[in-house]
CHARMM-style PDB file with segment names, atoms N, HN, CA, C and O in Angstrom:
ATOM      1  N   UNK     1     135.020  13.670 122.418  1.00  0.00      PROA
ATOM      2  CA  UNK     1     135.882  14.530 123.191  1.00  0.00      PROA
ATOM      3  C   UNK     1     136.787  15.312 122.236  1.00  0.00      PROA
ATOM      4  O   UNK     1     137.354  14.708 121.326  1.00  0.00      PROA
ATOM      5  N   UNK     2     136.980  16.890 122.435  1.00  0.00      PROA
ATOM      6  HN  UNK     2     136.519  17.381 123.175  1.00  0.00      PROA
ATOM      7  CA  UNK     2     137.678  17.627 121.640  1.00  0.00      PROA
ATOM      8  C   UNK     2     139.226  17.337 121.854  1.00  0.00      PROA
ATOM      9  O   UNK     2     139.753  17.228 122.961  1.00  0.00      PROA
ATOM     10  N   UNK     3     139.873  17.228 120.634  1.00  0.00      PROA
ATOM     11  HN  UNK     3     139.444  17.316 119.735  1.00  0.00      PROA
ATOM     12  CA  UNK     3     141.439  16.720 120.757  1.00  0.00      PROA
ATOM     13  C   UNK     3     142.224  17.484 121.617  1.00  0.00      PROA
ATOM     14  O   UNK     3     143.171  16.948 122.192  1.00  0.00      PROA
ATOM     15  N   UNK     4     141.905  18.923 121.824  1.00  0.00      PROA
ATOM     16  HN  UNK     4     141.136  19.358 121.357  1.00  0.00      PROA
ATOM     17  CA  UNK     4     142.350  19.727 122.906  1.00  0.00      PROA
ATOM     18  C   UNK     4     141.832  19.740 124.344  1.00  0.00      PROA
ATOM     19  O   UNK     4     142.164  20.486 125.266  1.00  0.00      PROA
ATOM     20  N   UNK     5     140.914  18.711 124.323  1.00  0.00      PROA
ATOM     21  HN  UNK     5     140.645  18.105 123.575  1.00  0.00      PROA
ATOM     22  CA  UNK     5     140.717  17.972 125.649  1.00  0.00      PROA
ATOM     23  C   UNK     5     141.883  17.352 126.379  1.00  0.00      PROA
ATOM     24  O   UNK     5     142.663  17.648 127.284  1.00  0.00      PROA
ATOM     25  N   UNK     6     141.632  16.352 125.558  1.00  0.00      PROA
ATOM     26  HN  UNK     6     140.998  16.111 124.823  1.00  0.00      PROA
ATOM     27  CA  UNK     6     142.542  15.011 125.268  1.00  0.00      PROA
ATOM     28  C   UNK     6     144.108  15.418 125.953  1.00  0.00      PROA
ATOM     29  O   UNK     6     144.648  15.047 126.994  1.00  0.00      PROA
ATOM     30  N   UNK     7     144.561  16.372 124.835  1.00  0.00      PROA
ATOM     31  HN  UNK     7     144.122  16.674 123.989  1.00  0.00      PROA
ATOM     32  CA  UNK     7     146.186  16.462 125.367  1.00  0.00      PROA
ATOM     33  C   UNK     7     146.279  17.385 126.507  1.00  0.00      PROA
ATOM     34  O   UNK     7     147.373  17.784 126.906  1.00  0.00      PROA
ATOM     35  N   UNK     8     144.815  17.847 127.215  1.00  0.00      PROA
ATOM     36  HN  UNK     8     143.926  17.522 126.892  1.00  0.00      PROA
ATOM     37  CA  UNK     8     145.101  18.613 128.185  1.00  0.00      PROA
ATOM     38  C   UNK     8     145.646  17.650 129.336  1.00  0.00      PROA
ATOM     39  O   UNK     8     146.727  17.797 129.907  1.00  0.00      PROA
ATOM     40  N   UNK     9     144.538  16.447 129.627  1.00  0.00      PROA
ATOM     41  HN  UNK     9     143.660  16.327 129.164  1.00  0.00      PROA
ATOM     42  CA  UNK     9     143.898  15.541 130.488  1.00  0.00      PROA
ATOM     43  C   UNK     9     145.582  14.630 129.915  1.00  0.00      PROA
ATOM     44  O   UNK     9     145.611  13.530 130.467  1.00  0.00      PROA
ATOM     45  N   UNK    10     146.310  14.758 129.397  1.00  0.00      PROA
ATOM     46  HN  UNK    10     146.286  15.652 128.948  1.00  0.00      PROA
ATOM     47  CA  UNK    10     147.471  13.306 129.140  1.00  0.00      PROA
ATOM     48  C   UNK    10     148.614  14.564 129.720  1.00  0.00      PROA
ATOM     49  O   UNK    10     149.538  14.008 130.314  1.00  0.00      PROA
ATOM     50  N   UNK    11     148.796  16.312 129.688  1.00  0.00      PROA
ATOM     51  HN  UNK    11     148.046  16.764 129.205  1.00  0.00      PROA
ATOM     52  CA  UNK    11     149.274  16.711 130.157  1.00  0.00      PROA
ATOM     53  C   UNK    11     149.915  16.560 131.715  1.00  0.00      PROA
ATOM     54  O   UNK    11     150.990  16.325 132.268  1.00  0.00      PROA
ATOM     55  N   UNK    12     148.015  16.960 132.146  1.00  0.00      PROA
ATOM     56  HN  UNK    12     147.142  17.151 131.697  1.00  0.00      PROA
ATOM     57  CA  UNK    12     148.339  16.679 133.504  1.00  0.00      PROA
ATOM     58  C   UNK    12     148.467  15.113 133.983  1.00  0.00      PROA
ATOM     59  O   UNK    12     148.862  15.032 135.146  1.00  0.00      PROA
ATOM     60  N   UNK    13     148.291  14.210 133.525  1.00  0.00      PROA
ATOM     61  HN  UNK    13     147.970  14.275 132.580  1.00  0.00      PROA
ATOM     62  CA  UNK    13     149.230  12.922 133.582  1.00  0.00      PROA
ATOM     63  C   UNK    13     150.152  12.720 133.812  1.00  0.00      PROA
ATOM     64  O   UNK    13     150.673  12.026 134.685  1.00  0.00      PROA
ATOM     65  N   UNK    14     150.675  13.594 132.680  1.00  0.00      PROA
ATOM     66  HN  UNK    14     150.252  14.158 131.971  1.00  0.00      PROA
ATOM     67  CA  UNK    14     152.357  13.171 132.513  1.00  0.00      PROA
ATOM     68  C   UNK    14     152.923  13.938 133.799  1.00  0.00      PROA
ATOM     69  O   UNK    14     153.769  13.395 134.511  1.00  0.00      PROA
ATOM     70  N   UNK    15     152.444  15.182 134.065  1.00  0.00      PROA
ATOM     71  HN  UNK    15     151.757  15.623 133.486  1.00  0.00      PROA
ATOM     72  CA  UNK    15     152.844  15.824 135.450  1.00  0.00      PROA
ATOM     73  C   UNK    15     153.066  15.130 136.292  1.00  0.00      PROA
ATOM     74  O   UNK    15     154.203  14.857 136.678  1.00  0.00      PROA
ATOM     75  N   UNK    16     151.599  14.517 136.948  1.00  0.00      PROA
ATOM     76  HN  UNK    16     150.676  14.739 136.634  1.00  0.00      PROA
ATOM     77  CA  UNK    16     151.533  13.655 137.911  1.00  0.00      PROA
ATOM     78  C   UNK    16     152.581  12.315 138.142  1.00  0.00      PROA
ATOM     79  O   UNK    16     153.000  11.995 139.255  1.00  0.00      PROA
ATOM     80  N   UNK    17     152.976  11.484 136.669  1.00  0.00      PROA
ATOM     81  HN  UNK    17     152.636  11.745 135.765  1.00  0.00      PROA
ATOM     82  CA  UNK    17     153.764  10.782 137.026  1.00  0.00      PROA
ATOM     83  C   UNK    17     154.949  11.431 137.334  1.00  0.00      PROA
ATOM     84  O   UNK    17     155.532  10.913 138.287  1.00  0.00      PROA
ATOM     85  N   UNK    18     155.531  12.449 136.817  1.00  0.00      PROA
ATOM     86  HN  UNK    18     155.057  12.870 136.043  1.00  0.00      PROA
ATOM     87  CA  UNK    18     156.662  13.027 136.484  1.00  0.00      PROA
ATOM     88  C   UNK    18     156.784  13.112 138.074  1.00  0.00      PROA
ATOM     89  O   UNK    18     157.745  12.572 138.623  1.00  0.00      PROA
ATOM     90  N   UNK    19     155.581  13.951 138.994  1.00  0.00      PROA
ATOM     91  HN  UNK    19     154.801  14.390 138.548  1.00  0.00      PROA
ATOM     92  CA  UNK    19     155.934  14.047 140.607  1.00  0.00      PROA
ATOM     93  C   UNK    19     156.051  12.642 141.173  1.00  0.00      PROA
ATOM     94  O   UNK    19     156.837  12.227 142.024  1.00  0.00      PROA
ATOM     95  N   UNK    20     155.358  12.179 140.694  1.00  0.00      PROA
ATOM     96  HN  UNK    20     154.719  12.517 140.002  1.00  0.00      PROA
ATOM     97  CA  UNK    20     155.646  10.770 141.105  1.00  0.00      PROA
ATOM     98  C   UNK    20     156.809  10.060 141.308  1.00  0.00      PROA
ATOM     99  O   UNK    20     157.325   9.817 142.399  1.00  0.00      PROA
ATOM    100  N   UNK    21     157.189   9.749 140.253  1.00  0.00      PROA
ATOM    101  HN  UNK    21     156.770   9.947 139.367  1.00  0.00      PROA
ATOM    102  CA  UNK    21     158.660   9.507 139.408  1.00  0.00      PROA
ATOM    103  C   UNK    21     159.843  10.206 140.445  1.00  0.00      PROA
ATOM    104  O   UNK    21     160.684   9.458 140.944  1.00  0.00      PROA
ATOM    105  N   UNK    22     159.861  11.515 140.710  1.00  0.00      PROA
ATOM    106  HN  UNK    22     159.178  12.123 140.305  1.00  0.00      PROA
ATOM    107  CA  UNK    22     160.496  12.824 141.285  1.00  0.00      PROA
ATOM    108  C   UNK    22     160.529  12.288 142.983  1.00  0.00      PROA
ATOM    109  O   UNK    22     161.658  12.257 143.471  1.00  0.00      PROA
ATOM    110  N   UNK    23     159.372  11.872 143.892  1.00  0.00      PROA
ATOM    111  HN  UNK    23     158.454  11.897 143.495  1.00  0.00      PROA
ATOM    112  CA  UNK    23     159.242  11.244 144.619  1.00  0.00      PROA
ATOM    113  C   UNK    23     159.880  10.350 144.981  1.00  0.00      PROA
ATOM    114  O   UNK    23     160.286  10.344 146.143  1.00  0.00      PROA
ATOM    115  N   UNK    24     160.219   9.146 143.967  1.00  0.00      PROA
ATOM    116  HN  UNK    24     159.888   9.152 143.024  1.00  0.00      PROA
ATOM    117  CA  UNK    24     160.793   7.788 144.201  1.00  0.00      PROA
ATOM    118  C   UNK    24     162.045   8.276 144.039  1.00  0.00      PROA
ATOM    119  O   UNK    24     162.654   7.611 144.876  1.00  0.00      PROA
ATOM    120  N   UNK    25     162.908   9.044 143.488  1.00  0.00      PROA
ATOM    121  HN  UNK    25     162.414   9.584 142.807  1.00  0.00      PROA
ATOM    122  CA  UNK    25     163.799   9.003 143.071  1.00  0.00      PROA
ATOM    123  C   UNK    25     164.291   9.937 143.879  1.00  0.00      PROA
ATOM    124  O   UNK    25     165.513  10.044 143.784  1.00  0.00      PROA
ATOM    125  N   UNK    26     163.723  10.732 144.723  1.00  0.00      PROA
ATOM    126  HN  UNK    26     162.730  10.646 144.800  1.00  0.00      PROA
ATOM    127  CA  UNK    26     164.669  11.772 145.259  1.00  0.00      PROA
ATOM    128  C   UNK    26     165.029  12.996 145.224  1.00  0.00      PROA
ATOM    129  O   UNK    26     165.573  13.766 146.015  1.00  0.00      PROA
ATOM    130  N   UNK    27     164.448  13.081 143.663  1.00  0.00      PROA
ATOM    131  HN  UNK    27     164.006  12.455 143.020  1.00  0.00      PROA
ATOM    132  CA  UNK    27     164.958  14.509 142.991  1.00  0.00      PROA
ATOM    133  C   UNK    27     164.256  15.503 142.991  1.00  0.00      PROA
ATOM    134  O   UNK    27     163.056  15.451 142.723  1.00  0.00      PROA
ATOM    135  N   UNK    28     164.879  16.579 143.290  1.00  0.00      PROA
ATOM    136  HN  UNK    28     165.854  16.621 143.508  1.00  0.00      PROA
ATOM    137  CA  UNK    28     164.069  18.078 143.650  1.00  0.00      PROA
ATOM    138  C   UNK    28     163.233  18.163 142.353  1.00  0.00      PROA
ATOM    139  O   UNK    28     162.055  17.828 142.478  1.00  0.00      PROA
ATOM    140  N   UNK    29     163.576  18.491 141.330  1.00  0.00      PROA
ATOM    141  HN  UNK    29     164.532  18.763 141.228  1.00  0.00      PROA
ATOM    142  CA  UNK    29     162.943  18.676 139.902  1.00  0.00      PROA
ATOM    143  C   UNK    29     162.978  18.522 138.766  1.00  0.00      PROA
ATOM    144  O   UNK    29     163.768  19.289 138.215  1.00  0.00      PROA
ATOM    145  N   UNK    30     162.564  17.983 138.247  1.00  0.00      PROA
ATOM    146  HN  UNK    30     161.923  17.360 138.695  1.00  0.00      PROA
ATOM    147  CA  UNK    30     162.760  17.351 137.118  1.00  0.00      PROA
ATOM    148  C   UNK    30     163.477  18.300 135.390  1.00  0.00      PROA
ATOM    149  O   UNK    30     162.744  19.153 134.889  1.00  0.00      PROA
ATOM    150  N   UNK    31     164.164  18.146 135.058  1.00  0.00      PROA
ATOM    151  HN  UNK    31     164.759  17.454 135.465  1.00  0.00      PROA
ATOM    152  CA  UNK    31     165.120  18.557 134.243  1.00  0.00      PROA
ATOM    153  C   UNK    31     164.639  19.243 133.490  1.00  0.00      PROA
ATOM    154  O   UNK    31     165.144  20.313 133.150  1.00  0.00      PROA
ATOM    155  N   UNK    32     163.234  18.662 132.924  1.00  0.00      PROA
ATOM    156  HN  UNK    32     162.823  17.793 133.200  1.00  0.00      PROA
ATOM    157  CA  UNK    32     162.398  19.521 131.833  1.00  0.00      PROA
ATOM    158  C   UNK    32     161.613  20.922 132.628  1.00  0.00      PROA
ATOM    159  O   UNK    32     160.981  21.846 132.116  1.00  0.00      PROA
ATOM    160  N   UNK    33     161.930  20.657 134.000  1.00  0.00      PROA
ATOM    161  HN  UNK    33     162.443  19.906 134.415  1.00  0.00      PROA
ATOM    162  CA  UNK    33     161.457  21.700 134.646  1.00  0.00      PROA
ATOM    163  C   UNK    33     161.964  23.047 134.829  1.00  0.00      PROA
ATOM    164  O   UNK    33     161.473  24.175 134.875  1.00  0.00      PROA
ATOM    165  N   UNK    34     163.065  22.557 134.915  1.00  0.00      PROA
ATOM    166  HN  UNK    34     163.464  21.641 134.878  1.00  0.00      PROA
ATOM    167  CA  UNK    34     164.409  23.537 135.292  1.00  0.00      PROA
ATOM    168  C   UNK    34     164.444  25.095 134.361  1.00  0.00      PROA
ATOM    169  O   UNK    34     164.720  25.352 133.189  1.00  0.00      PROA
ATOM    170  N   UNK    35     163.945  26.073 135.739  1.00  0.00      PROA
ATOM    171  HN  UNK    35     163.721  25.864 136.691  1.00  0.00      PROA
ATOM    172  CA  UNK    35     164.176  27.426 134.839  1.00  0.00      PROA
ATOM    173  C   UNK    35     165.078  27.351 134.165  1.00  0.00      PROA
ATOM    174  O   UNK    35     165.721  26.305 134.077  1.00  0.00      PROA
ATOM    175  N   UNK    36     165.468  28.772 133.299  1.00  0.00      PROA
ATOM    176  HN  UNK    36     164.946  29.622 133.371  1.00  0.00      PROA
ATOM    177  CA  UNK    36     166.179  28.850 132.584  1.00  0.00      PROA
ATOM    178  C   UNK    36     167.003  30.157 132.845  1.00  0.00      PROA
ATOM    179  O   UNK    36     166.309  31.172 132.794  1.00  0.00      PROA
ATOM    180  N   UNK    37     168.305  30.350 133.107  1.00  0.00      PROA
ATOM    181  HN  UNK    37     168.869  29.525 133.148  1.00  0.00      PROA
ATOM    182  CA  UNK    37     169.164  31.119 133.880  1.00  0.00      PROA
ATOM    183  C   UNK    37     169.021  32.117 132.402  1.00  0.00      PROA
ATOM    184  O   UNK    37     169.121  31.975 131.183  1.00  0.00      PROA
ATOM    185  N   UNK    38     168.654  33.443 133.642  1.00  0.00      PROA
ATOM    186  HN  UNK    38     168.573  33.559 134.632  1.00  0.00      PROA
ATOM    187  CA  UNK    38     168.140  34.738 132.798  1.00  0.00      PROA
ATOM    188  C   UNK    38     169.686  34.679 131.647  1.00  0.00      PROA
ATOM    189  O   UNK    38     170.476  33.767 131.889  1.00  0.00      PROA
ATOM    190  N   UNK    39     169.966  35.470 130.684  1.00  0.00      PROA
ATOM    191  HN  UNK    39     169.324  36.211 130.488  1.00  0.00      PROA
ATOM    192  CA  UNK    39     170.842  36.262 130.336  1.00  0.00      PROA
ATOM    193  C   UNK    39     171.087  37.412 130.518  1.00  0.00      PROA
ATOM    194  O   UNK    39     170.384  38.346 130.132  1.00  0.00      PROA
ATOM    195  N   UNK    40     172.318  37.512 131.252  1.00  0.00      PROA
ATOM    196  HN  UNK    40     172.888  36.754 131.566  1.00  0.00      PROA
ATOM    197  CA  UNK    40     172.932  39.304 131.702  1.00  0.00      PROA
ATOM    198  C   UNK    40     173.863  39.412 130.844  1.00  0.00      PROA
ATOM    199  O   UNK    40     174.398  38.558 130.138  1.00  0.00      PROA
ATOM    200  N   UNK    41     174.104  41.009 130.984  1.00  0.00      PROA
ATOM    201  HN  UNK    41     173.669  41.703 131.558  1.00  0.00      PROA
ATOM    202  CA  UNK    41     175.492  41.196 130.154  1.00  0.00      PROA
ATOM    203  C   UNK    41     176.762  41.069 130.364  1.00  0.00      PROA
ATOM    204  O   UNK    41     177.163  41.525 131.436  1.00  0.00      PROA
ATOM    205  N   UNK    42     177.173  40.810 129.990  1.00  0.00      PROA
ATOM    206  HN  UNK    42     176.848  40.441 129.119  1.00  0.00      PROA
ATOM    207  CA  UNK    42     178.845  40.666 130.385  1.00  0.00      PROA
ATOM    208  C   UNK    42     179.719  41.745 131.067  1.00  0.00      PROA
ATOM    209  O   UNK    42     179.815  42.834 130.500  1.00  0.00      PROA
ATOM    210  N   UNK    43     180.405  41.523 132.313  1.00  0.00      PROA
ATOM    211  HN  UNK    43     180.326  40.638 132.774  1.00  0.00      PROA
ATOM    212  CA  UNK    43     180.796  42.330 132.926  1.00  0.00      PROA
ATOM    213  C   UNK    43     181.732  43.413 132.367  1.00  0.00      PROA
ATOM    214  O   UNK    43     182.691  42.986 131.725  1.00  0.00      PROA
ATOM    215  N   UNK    44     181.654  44.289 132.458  1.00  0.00      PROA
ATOM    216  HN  UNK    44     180.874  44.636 132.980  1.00  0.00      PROA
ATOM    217  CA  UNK    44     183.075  45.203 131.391  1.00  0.00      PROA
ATOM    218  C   UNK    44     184.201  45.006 132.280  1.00  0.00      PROA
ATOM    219  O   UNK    44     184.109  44.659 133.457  1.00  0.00      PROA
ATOM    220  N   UNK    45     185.020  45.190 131.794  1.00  0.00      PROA
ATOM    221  HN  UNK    45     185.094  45.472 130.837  1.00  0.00      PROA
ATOM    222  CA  UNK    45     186.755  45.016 131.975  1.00  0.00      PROA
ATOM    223  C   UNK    45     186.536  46.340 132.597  1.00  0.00      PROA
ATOM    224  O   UNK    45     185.550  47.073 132.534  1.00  0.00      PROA
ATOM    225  N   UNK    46     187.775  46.508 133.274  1.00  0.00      PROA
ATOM    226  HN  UNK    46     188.577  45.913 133.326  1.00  0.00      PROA
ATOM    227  CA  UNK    46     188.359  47.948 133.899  1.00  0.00      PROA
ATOM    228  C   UNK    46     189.541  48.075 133.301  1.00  0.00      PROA
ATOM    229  O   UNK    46     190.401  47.198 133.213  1.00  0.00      PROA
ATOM    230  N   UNK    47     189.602  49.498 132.761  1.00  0.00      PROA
ATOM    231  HN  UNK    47     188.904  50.210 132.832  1.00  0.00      PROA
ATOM    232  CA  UNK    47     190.508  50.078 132.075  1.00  0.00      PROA
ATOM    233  C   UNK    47     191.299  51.073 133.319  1.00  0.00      PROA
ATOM    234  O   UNK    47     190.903  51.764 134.258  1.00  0.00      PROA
ATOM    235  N   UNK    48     192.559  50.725 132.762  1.00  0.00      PROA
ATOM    236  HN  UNK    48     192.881  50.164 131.999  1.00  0.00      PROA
ATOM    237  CA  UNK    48     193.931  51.571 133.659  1.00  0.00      PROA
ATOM    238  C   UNK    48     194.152  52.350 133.135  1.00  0.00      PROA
ATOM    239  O   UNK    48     194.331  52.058 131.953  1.00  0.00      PROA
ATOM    240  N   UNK    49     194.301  53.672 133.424  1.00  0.00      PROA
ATOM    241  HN  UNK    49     194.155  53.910 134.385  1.00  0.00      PROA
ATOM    242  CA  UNK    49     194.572  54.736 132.585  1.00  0.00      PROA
ATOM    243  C   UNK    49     196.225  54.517 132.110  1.00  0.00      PROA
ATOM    244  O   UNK    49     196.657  53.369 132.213  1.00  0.00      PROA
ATOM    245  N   UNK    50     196.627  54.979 131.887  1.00  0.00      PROA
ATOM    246  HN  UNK    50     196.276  55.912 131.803  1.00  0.00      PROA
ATOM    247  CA  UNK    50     198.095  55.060 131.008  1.00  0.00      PROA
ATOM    248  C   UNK    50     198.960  55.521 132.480  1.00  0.00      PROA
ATOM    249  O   UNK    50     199.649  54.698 133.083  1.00  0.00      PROA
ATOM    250  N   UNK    51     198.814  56.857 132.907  1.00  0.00      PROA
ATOM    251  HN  UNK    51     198.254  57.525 132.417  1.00  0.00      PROA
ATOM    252  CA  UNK    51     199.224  57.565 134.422  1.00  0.00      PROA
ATOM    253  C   UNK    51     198.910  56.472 135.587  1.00  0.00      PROA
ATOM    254  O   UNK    51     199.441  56.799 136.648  1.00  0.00      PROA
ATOM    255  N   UNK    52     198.358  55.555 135.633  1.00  0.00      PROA
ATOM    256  HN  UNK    52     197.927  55.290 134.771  1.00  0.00      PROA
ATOM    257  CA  UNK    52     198.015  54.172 136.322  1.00  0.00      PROA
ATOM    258  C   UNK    52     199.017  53.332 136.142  1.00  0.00      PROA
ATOM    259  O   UNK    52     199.789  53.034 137.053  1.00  0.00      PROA
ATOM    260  N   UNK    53     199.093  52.909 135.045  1.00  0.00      PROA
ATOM    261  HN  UNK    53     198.467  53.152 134.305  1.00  0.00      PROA
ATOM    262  CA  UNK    53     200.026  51.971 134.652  1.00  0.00      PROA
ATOM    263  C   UNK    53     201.667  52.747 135.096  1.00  0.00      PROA
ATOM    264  O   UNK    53     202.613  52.293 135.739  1.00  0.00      PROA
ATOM    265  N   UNK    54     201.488  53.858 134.535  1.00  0.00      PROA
ATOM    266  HN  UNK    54     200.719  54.227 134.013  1.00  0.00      PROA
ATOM    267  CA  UNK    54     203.162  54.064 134.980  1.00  0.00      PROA
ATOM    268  C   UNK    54     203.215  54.489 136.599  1.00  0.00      PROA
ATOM    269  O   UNK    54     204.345  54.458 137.087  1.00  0.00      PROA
ATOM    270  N   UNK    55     202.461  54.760 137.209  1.00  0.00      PROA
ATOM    271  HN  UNK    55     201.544  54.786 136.812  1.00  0.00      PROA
ATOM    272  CA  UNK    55     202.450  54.674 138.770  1.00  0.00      PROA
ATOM    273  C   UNK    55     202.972  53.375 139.490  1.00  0.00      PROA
ATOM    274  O   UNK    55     203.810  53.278 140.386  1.00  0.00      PROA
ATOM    275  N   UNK    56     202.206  52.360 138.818  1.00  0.00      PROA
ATOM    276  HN  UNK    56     201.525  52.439 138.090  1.00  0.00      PROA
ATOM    277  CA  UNK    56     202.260  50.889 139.357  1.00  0.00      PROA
ATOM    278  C   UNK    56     203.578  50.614 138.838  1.00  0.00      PROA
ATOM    279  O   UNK    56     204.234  49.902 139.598  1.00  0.00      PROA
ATOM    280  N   UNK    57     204.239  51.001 137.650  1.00  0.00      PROA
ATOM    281  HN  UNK    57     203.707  51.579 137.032  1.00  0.00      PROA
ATOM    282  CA  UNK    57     205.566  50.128 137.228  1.00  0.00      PROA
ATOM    283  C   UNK    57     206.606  50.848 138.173  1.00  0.00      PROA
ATOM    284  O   UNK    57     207.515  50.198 138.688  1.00  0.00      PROA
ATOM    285  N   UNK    58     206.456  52.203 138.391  1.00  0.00      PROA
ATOM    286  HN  UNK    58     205.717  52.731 137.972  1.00  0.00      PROA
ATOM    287  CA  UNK    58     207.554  52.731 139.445  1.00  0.00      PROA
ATOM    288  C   UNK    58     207.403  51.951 140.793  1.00  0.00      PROA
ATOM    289  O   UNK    58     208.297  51.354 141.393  1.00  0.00      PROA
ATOM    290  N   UNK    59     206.218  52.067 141.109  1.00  0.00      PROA
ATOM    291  HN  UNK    59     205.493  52.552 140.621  1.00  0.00      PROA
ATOM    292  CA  UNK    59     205.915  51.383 142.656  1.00  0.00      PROA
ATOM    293  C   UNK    59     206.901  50.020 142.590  1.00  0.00      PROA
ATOM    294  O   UNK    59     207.903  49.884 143.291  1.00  0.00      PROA
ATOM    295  N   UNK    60     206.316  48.839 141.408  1.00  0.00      PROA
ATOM    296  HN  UNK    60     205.501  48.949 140.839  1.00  0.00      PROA
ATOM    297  CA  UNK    60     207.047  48.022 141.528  1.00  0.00      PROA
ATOM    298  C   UNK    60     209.016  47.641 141.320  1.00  0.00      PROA
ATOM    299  O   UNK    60     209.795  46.797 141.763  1.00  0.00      PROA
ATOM    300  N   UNK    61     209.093  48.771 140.443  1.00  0.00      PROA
ATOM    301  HN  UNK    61     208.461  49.457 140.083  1.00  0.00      PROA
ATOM    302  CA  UNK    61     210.381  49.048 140.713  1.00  0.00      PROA
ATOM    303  C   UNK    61     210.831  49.364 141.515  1.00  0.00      PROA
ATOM    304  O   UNK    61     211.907  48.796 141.707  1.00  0.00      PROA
ATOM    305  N   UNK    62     210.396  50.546 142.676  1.00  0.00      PROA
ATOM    306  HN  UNK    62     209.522  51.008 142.520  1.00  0.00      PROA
ATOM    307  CA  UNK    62     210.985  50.641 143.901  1.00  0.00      PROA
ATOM    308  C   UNK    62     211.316  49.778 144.672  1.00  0.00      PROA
ATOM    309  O   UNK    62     212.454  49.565 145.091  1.00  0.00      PROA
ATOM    310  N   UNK    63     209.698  48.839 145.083  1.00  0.00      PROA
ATOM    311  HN  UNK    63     208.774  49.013 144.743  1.00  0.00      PROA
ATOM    312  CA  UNK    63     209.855  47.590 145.927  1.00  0.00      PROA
ATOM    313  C   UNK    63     211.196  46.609 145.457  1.00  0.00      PROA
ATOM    314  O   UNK    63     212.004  45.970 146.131  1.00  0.00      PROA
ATOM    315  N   UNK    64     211.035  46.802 143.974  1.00  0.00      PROA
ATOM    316  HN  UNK    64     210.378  47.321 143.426  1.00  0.00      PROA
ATOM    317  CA  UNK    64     212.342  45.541 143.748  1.00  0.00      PROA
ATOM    318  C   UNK    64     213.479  46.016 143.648  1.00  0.00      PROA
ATOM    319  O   UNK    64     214.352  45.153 143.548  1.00  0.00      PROA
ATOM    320  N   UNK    65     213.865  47.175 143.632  1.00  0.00      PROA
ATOM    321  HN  UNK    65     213.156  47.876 143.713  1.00  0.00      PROA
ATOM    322  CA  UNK    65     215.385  47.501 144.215  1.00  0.00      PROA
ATOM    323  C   UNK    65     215.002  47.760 145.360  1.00  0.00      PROA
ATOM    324  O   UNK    65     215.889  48.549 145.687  1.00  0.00      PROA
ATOM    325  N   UNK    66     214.141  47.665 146.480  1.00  0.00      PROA
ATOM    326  HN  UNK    66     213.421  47.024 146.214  1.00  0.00      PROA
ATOM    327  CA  UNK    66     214.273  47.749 148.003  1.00  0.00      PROA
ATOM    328  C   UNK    66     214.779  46.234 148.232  1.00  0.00      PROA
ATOM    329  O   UNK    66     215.521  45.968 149.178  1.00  0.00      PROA
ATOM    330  N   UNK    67     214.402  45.395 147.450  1.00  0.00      PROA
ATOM    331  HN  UNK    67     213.799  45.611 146.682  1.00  0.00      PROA
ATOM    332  CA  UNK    67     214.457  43.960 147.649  1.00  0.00      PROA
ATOM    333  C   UNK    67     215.711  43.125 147.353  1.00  0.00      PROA
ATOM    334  O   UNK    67     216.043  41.973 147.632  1.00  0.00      PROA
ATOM    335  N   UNK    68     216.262  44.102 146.707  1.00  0.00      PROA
ATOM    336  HN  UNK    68     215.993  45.038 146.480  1.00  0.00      PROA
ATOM    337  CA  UNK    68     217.442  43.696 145.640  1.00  0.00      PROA
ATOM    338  C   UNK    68     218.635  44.367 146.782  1.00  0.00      PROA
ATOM    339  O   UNK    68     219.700  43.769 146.933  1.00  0.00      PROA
ATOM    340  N   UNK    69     218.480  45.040 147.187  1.00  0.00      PROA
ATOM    341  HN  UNK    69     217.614  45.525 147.065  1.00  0.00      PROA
ATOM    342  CA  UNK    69     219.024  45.744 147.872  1.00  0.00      PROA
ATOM    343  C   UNK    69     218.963  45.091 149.616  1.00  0.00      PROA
ATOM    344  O   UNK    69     219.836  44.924 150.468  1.00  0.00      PROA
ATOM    345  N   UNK    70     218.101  44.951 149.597  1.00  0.00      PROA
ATOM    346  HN  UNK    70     217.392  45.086 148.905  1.00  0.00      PROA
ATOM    347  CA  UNK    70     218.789  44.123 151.341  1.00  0.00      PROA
ATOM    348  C   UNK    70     219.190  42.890 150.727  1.00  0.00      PROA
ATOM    349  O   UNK    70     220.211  42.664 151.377  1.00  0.00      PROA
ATOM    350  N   UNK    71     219.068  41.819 149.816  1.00  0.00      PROA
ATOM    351  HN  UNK    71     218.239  42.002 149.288  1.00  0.00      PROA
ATOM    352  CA  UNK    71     219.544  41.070 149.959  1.00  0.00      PROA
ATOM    353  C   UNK    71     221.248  41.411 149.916  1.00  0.00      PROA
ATOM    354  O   UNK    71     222.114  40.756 150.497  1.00  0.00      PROA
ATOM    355  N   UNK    72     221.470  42.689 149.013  1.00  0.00      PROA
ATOM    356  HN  UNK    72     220.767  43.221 148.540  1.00  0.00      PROA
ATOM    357  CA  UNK    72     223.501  42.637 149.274  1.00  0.00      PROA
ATOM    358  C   UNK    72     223.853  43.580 150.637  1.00  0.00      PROA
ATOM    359  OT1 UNK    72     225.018  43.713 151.012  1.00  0.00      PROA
TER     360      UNK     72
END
């Protein structure tokens, strides 16, 4: 028998117990099975323009002397 027989025929073996095994135990799939989570790229950041940023610091200044202000 050619040696690339051999480890075909102990392949599907090891499968078979492995479902086997997977069976008794419960488990959806076996670990060595487990795709492998694609790689994506990393999300980019969002950039505030400068005219953004000073919009938002007035806004929040207003609110907090509106705030500052009912409390006296």
């Amino acid at each position: 028998m050619p040696t690339d027989h051999i480890v075909a025929i102990l392949i599907a073996e090891r499968d078979k117990l492995n479902r086997a095994i997977e069976a008794l135990e419960g488990t959806k799939t076996p670990a060595i099975h487990t795709p492998v989570a694609e790689t994506t790229a990393p999300k980019k950041k969002r950039h505030i323009s400068a005219a953004t940023r000073r919009k938002m610091a007035l806004g929040q200044k207003k609110r907090f002397a509106a705030l500052k202000a009912a409390k006296t």
